[in-house]
Structures are given as structure tokens and as C-alpha cells.
C-alpha positions in Angstrom: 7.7 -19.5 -10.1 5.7 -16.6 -11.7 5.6 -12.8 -9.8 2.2 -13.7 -8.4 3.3 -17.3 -6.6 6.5 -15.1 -5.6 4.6 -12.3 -4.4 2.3 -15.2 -2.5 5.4 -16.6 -0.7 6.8 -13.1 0.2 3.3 -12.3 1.7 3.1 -15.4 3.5 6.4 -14.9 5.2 5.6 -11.6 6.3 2.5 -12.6 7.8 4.7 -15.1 9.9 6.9 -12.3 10.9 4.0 -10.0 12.2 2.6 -13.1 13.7 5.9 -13.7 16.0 7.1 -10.1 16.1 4.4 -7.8 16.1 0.9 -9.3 17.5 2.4 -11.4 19.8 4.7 -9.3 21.6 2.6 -5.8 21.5 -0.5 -7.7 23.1 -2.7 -8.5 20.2 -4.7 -10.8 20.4 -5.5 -12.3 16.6 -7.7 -14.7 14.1 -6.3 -15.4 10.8 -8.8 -15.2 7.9 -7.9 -17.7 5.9 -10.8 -18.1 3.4 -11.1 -16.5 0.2 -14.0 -14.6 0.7 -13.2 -12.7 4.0 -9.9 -11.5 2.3 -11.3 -10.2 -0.7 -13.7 -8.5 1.6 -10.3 -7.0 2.8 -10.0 -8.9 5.9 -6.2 -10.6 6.4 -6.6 -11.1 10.2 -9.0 -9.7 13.2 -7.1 -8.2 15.8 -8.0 -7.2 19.7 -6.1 -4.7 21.2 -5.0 -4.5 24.7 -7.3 -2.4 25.2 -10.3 -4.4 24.1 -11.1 -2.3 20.6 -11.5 -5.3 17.7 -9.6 -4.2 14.3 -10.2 -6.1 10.9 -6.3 -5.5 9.2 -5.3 -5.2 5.6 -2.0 -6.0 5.4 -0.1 -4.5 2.9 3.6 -4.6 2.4 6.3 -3.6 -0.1 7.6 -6.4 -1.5 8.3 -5.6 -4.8 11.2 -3.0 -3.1 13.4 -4.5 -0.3 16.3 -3.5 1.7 19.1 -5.2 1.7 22.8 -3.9 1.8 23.2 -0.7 1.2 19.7 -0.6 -0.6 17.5 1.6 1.4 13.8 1.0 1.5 11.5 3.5 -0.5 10.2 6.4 1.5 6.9 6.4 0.0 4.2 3.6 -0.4 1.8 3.1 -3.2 -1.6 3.4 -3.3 -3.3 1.5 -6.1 -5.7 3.8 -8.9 -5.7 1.0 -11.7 -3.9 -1.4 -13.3 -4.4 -4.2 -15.9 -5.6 -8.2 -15.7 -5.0 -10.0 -19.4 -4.9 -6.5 -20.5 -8.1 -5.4 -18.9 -8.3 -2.2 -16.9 -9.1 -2.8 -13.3 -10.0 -0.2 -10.4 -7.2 -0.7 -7.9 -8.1 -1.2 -4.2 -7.3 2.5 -2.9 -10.3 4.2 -4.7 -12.7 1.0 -4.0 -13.8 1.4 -1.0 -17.0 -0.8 -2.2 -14.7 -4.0 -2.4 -12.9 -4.6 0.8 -16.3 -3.7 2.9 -14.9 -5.6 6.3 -11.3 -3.5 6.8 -11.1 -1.1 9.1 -7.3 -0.6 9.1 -4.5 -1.1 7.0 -1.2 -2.0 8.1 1.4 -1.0 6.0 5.0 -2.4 6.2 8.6 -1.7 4.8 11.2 -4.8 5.1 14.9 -4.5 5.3 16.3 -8.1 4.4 19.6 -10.1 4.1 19.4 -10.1 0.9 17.3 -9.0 -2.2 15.0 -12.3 -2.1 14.0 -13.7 0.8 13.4 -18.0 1.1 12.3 -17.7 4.8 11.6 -15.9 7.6 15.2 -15.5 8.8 16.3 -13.9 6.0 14.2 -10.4 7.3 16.2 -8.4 9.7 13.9 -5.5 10.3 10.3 -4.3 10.1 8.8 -0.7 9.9 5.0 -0.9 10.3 1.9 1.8 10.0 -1.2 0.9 11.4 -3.7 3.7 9.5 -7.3 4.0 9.4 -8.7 3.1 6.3 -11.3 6.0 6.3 -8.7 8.5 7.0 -6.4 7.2 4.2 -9.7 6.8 1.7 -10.3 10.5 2.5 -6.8 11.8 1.4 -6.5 9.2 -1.7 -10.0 10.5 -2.7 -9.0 14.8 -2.1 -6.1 14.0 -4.3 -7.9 11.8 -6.9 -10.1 14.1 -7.0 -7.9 17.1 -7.4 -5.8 14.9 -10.2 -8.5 14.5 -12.4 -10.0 18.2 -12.4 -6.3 19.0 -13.3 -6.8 17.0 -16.4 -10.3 18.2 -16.9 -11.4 14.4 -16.3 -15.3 14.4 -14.7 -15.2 13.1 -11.3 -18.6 11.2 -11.9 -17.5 9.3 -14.9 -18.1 5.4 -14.8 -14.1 5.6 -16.2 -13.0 7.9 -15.2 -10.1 6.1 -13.5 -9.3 4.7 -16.8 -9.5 7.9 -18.4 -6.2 9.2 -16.1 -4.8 5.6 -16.6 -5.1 6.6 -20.7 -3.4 9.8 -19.8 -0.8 7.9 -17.8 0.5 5.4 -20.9 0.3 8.1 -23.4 3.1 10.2 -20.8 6.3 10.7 -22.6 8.3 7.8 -20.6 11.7 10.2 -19.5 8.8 12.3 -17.8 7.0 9.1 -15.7 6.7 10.6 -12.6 5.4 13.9 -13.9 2.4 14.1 -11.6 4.7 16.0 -8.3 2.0 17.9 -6.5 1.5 19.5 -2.9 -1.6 18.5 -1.4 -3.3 20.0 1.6 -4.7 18.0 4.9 -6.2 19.7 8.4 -4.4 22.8 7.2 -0.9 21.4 6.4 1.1 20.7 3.0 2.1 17.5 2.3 4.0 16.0 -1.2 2.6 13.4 -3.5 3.3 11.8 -6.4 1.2 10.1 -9.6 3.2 6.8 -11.0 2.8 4.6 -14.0 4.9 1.3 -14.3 5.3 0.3 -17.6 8.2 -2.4 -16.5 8.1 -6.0 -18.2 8.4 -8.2 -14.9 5.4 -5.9 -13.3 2.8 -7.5 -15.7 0.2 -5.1 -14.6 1.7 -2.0 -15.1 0.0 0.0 -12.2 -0.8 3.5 -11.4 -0.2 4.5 -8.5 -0.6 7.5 -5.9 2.6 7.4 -3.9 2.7 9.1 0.0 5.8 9.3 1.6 6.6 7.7 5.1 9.4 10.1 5.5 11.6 12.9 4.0 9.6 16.9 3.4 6.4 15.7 2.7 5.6 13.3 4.8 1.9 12.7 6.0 1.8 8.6 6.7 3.7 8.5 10.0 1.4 11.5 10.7 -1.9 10.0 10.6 -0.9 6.8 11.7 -2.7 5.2 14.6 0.3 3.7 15.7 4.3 2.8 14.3 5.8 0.0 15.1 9.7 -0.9 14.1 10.0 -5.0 14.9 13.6 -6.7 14.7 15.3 -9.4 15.6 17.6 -8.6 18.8 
């Protein structure tokens, strides 16, 4: 099984798991979108609150970095700039606001597991879940894009300009790979950031990546969430 059918089966297990702990229970009333076209138009499932306001999720969830044991899940989630396919550069999702037209939200999740690779459903113990607005988030990946590619006297109107930081990114002496630490400012508060390159074998399209943190100083995603949700098995 290659890291994309993995990453497939992960997915597909999570989506159980919000399906039985999170939707269900909180009131939600959902429609899967099964077909290839809706999701790549960014819409995983269609959700009804109790409160009668329709929602078209993203789901996103870190599964390249579980819990388990001692292992603590990452404080920060990653936000996609670029990244390669067969060695071609792509525009990653969080600065393509063109390509995933139908989302309205994004729901972000963290999973703490029995153990580093999970076979089924069971094997999650625990859930931490942001439910965001995807224009809010667009607005603060977009200030700090922005801001990272004045820095590096990159025009913001290039066609490639996304490749032309992703250039910058390789060429980064690799003891300094999370060199891009920054303070950014949103409604008049500082929050932390950083810029990351993977260059790692078994991550095949060595992404870059703005990272916001969830918790710790810094922290702006709890913040703006619309709501939090922790979902576990009692």
C-alpha cells in the first residue's frame, strides 16, 4: 500500500468517526458527497445545523502526525502553498480559493490513537475538531502570503509566484528548515506562524506549508473557529 491508498484508508476512517461521533450526536443533519467532482469542488459532506443554516465541509485532518502513547499531537496545522506531482509544481489548496468553489467551511481535526497506525475505527480514542470559515482562514493565509513574499521581494501578481517562494524554500540550508518564524497581525492582535518545507523521502510531494497553531503563545485557530468540538469514546 503506497502513502496515497494509506492516506485514503486513514481518511475514510475518520470520516466514519465524525459520522458516529460528531454529526450524529451534535444534531447535524448530513449528505455525503461521494462523487468525484463535488469533492474536488471541495465539498466532503453538506451539513444542516440545528439551527437550520446548510454548511458544505472540507474535511481536513492530520494524518500524517498521530497521537499515540506518549506522542502528543502537533499544535499547529498545515496549510498547503505548493507542492510537487511527478515532480511538477502544484498550487496547494490554501491559496486556491478558485478550486474548491462549493466549501464554505473547513473542519479541521487532530486524532489521538491506540497506536501509530490505525486498521479501524476502534483504534481512535479521541478527536479535537475546528469548524472554521473558509473565508476567514483564506483571509489570514492570504495577509501572511502576502507578507512572505514582499519579504523576499517576490511580486504578489506573478503567475509563479508561489513557485518562486517554493524555489526559495528547496534552496534553504536544510539545519535552518523552519526558518520562516514570523508574528503576524489579525483584528488588532499578534499571532505566531511558521513557513515549512518537507523534503522527507516517504512525503513524495515535499510540501510547503504555512503552519497556525491550535494552541501554545500564538495561537489564532481555536480563536476564529466557529465552533470546537473534542469527540471520544466514553
Amino acid at each position: 500500500m503506497n502513502n496515497f491508498q494509506r492516506d485514503m484508508q486513514i481518511n475514510d476512517l475518520v470520516t466514519q468517526w465524525l459520522d458516529t461521533y460528531l454529526y450524529g450526536p451534535k444534531g447535524f443533519k448530513i449528505s455525503r458527497t461521494d462523487d468525484f467532482s463535488s469533492q474536488h469542488e471541495g465539498s466532503d459532506v453538506i451539513v444542516t445545523t440545528p439551527d437550520g443554516n446548510r454548511l458544505v465541509i472540507d474535511e481536513k485532518s492530520s494524518t500524517q502526525y498521530i497521537a499515540y502513547d506518549d506522542k502528543m499531537a502537533l499544535p499547529t496545522f498545515a496549510f498547503e502553498i505548493g507542492y510537487l506531482v511527478n515532480g511538477r509544481f502544484k498550487e496547494g489548496w490554501a491559496i486556491r480559493e478558485d478550486k474548491y468553489r462549493q466549501t464554505t467551511h473547513y473542519l479541521l481535526s487532530w486524532i489521538k490513537a491506540k497506536q501509530k497506525k490505525i486498521a479501524q475505527v476502534d483504534d481512535i480514542l479521541v478527536m479535537h475538531s475546528l469548524l472554521l470559515s473558509k473565508a476567514k482562514i483564506h483571509e489570514i493565509i492570504h495577509h501572511i502570503y502576502v507578507s512572505i513574499l514582499s519579504a523576499h521581494n517576490i511580486d504578489i501578481n506573478a503567475s509563479d509566484a508561489a513557485y518562486q517562494l517554493y524555489q526559495i524554500a528547496q534552496s534553504c540550508d536544510k539545519n535552518n528548515r523552519m526558518f520562516w518564524k514570523n508574528d503576524f497581525v489579525y483584528n488588532g492582535e499578534t499571532y505566531k506562524y511558521k513557513l515549512f518545507y518537507t523534503d522527507k523521502s516517504y512525503i513524495p510531494e515535499h510540501p510547503l506549508n504555512i503552519l497556525l497553531y491550535r494552541k501554545g503563545d500564538g495561537q489564532i485557530l481555536r480563536k476564529i473557529a466557529d465552533k470546537e468540538f473534542l469527540t471520544e469514546v466514553k
